[in-house]
C-alpha positions as CSV (number, residue, x, y, z in Angstrom):
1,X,68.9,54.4,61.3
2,X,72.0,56.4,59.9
3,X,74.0,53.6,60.3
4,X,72.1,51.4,57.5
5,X,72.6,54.3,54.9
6,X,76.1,54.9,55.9
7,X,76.7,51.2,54.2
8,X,73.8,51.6,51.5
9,X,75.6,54.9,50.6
10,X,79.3,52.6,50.9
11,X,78.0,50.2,48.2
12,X,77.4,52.9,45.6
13,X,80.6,54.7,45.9
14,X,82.3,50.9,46.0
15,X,80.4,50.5,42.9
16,X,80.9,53.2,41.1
17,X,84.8,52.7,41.5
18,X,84.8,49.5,40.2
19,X,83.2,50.9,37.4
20,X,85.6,53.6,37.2
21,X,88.0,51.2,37.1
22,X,86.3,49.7,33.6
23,X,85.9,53.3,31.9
24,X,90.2,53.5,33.1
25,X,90.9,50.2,31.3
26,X,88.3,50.9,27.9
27,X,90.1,54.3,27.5
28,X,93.5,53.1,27.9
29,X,92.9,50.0,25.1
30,X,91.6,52.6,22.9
31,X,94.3,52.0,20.8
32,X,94.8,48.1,21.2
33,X,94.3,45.8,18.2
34,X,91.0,44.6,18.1
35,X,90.4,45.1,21.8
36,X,86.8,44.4,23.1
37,X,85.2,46.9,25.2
38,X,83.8,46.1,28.6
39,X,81.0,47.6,30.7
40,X,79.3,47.0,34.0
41,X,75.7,45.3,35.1
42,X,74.6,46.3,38.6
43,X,72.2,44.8,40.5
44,X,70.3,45.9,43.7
45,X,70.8,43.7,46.8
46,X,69.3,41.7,49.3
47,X,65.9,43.9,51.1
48,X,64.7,44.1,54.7
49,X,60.9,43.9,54.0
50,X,58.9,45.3,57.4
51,X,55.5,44.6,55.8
52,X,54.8,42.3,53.0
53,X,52.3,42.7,50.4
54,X,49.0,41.5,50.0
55,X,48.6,40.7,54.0
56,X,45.1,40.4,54.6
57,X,44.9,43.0,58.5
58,X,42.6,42.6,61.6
59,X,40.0,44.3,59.7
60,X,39.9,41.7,56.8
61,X,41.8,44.5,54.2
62,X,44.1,43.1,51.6
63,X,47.1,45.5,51.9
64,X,48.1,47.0,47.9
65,X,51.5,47.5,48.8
66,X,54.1,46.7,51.8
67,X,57.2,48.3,52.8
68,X,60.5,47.7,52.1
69,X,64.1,49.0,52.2
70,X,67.3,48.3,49.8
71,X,70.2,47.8,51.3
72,X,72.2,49.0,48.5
73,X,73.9,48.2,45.3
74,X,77.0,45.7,43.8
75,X,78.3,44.8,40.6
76,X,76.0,42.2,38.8
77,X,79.0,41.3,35.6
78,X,81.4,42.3,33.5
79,X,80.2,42.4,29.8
80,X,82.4,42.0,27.0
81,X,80.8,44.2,23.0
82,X,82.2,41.9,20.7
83,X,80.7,43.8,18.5
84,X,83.1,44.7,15.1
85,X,85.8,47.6,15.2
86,X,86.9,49.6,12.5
87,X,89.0,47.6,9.9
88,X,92.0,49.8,8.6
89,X,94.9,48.7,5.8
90,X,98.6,47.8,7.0
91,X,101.4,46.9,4.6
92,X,101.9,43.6,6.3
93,X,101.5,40.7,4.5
94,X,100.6,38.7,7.9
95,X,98.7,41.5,9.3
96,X,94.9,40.0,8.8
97,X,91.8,41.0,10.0
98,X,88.2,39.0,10.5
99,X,85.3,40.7,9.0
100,X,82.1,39.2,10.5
101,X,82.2,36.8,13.8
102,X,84.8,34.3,15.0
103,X,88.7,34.3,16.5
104,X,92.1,33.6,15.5
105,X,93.3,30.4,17.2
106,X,96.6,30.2,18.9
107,X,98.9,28.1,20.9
108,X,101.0,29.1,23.9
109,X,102.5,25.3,24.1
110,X,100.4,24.3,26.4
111,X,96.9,25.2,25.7
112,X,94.5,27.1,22.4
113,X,93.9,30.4,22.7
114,X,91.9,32.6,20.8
115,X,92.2,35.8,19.8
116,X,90.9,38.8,17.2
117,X,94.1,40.7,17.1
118,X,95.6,39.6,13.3
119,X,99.1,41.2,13.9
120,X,100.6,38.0,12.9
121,X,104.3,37.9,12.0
122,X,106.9,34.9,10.8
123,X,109.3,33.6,13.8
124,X,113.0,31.8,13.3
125,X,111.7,28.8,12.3
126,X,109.6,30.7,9.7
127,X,106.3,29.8,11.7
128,X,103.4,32.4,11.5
129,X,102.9,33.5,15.2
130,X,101.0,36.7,16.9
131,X,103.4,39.2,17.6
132,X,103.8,39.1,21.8
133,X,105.9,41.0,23.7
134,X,106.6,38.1,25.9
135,X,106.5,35.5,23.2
136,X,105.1,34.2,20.1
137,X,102.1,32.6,20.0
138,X,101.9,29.8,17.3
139,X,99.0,30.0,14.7
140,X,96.9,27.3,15.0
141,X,96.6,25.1,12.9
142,X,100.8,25.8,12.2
143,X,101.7,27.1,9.0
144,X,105.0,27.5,8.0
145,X,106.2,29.8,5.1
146,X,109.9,28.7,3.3
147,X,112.6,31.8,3.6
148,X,112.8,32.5,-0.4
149,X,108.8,32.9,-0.4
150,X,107.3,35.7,-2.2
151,X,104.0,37.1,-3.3
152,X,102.7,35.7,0.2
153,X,98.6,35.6,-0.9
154,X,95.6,34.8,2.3
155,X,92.5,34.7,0.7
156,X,89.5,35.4,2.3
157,X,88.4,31.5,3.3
158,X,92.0,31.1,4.9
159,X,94.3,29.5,2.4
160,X,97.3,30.6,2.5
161,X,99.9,30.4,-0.8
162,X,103.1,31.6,-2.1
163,X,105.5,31.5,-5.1
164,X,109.0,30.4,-4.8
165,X,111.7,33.1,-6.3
166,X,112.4,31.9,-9.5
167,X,109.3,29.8,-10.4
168,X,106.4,30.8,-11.2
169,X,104.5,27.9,-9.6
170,X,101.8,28.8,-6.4
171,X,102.3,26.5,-3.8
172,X,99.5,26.3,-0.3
173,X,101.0,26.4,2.5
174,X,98.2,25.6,4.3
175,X,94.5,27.4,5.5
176,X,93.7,29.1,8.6
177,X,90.6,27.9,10.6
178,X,88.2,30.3,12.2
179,X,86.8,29.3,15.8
180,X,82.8,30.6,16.9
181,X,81.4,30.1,20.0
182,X,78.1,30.0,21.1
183,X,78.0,32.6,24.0
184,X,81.5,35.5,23.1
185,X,80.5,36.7,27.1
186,X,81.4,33.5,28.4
187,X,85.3,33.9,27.5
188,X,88.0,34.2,29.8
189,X,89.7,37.1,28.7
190,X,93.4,36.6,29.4
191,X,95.6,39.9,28.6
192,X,97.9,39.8,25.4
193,X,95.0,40.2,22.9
194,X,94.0,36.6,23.9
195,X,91.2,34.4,25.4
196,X,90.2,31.0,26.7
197,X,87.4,29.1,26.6
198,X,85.2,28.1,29.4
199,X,82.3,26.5,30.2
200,X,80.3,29.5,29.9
201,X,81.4,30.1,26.5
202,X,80.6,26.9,25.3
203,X,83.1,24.3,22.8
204,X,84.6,26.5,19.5
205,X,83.5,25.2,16.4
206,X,86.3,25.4,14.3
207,X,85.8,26.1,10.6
208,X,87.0,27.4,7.2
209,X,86.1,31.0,6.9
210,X,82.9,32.4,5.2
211,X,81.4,29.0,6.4
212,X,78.5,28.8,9.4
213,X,78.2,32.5,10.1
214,X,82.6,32.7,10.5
215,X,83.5,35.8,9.1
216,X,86.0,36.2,5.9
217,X,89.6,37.2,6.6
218,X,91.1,40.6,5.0
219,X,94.7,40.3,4.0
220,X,96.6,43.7,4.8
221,X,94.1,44.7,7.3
222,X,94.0,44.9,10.9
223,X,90.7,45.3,13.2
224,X,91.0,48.6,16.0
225,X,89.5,48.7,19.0
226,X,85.9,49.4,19.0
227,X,85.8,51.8,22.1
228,X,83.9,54.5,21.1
229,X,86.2,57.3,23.7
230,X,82.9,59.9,23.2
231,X,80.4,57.2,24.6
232,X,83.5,56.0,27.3
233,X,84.0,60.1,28.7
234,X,80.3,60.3,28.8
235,X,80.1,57.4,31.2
236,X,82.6,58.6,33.3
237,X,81.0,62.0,34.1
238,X,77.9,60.3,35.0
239,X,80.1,57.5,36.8
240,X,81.7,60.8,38.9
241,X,78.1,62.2,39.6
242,X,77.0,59.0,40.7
243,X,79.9,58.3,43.6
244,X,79.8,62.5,44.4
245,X,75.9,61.6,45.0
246,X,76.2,58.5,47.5
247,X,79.8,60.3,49.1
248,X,76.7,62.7,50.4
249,X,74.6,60.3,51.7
250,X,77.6,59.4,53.3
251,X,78.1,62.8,54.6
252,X,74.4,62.7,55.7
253,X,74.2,60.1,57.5
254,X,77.4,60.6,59.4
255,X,75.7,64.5,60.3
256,X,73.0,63.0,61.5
257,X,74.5,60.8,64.0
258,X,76.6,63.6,65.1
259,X,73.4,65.5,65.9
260,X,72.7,62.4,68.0
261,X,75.6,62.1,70.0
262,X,75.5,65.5,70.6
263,X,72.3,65.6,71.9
264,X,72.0,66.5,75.7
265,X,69.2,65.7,78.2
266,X,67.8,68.6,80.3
């Protein structure tokens, strides 16, 4: 009947907005530090089956192939590419950037978070935090850099060091430990640059960097986004022709039960 493909037809278009909705939020964070592209995974749904397969009939005939009808479409997941972006130079001598796998770890006061984004800065207390607009999130483990440092140095397994004006003597103020996990599609992304484990993503195993597949960090640099807007404005044309094309099965079906409601007996 009409009716069934009025909703089959509902489920695409309901679809293909959600997944409008994605393509909106990749091409806004275009420009976001080290922001993580999503995309969709659609699956088909549940199927009214009016003849099975392989049913042996009257006559003793094994039947090839059955019939069957979809009722339509819904979104499947969300899934994250964690895959690198770009890495360009800043002149901030916080601003760092992870080549290879792994996340920053962070700490709101009340729980780690974990985060790409390397726009790190110093607050009052001369703490090294992520740069919020809301707040400063505390590098974890802490590190805390006196006021009269100079020729701040982050080498590229984490340790951090400085000189003292007027000596010539490098001090450490401390190293910065890289986080991997086991399954990147499994985190809970949280807004802010920032996400939180679950158990999807498996426990982070927390490490210097350059050690167990973590990548190296890269003083002066900061990681872009790696939305690809080419790739992003292709998907959305073919995410337009997609809901244009169940809108008119839409339109169909609802023709055709006019045609039956206008039907007159003579």
């Amino acid at each position: 009947m009409a009716i069934r493909a009025l909703y089959t037809g509902a489920t695409g278009m309901g679809a293909n907005a959600f997944n409008l909705d994605i393509i909106a939020n990749n091409l806004a964070n275009a420009g976001t530090t080290a922001y993580k592209q999503s995309r969709a995974n659609f699956e088909d749904i549940f199927y009214e089956h009016f003849k099975l397969p392989g049913v042996q009939d009257n006559a003793g005939n094994i039947t090839p192939t059955g019939i069957s009808l979809g009722l339509g479409t819904r979104v499947q997941s969300t899934e994250g590419d964690f895959n690198q972006g770009s890495i360009i130079p800043t002149t901030g001598d916080f601003d760092m950037a992870i080549v290879g796998e792994g996340f920053f770890q962070v700490n709101d006061g009340v729980q780690t978070l974990y985060t790409r984004a390397g726009n790190f800065t110093l607050n009052a207390n001369g703490d090294v935090v992520m740069a919020s607009a809301d707040k400063g999130y505390l590098l974890e483990p802490t590190i805390s850099i006196p006021q009269d440092a100079i020729n701040i140095s982050i080498s590229g397994d984490g340790v951090v060091s400085y000189q003292q004006q007027g000596s010539n003597q490098i001090q450490t103020a401390g190293n910065i430990q890289i986080a991997r996990f086991i399954n990147n599609q499994g985190l809970l992304r949280q807004g802010d640059n920032l996400f939180t484990e679950t158990t999807g993503s498996g426990s982070p195993q927390v490490g210097d960097p350059g050690t167990e597949g973590r990548g190296q960090i890269r003083q002066g640099f900061l990681e872009q986004s790696n939305v690809e807007p080419v790739r992003e404005l292709v998907a959305l044309i073919q995410t337009q022709r997609n809901f244009e094309l169940n809108s008119q099965v839409v339109q169909a079906a609802d023709q055709t039960l006019q045609t039956v409601a206008n039907m007159r007996r003579f």
